[in-house]
N, C-alpha and C positions, 0 to 999 in steps of 0.2 A: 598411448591411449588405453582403453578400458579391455583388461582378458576375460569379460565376460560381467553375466551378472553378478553380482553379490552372492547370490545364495548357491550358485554353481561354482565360483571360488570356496567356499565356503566348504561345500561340499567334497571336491575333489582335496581340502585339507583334510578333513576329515578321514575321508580313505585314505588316505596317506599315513596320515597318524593310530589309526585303527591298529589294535590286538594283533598280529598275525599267529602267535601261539594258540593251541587251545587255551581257555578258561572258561570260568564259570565265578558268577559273583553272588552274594547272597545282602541285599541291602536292609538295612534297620532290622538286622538280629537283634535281640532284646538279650543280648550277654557285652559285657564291659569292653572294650579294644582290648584292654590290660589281661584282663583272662584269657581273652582268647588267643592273642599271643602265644599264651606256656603252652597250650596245645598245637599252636602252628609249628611253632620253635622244632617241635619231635617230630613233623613230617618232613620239614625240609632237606628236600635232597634224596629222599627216598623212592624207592620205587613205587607205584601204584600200589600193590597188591601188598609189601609193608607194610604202607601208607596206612588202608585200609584197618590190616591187623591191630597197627596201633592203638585207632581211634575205636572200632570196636570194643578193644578192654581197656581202655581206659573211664576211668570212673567219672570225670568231669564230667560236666554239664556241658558244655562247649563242643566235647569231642563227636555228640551230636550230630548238633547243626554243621561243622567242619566235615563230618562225615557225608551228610548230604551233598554239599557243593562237592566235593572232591569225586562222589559217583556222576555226578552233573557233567562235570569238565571231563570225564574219561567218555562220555557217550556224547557229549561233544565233539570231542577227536576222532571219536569212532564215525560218527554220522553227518558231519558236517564237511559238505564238499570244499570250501574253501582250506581245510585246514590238509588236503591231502586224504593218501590212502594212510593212516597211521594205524602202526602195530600196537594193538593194546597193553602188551606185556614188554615193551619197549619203553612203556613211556615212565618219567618220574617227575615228582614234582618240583620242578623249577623256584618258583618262588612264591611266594605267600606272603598276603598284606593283611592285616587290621585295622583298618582307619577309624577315627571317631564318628558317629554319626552323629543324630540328636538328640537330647535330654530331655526325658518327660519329666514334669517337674509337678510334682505331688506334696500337698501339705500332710502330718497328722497331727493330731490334738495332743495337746499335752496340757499340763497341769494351768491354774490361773489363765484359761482362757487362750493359751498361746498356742502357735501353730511352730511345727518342727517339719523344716522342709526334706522331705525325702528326693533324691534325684536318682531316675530310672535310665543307667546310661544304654546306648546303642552302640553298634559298631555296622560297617560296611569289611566284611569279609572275601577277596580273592583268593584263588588260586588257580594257577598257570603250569601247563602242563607242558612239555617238550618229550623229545623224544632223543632215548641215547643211540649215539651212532656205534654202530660196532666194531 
């Protein structure tokens, strides 16, 4: 027979399947998946406070917004009871995503009347944070 409602099965997948790392997501950034990549690519596997230094001096546009989620996910870890008591200076970052988001799709005028379609891409930016064991 029936293990419950719908929406309390549902539910208890859900916790199930849930983050247990820290992270932190940053959704419809207004910079390409593709770009933001070449800046993810140089933190991976680093430690925080690297991590940090990288994006810091690095001249992209990307390293940014990248920089913000990745202070997000460290006070995350820090403040957020379910993830534990986590060392700040223990932690590095695990893996890092760029996914596509969605395309604003913008005309400009061009010559005879015609329109020259600009496309404004997004991304959905994670990063996950663990902790090295010593």
């Amino acid at each position: 027979m029936a293990k419950g409602h719908r929406s309390q099965i549902k539910k208890e997948r859900n916790a199930n399947n849930r983050e247990k790392r820290p992270h932190a997501v940053h959704k419809y950034a207004r910079i390409s998946d593709r770009k933001a990549r070449i800046v993810l690519e140089q933190i991976k596997g680093k430690d925080v406070a690297q991590a940090l230094g990288i994006l810091k001096y690095s001249p992209r546009y990307g390293s940014e917004l990248i920089e913000k989620v990745l202070k997000s996910a460290i006070a995350n870890a820090e403040h957020n009871p379910e993830h534990g008591d986590l060392d700040s200076t223990a932690l590095y970052v695990q893996e890092v995503i760029a996914n596509q988001g969605p395309t604003f799709k913008r005309m400009q005028p061009r010559a005879r009347g015609m329109g020259y379609p600009i496309k404004k891409r997004t991304s959905h930016i994670t990063v996950i944070l663990n902790e090295r064991k010593a």
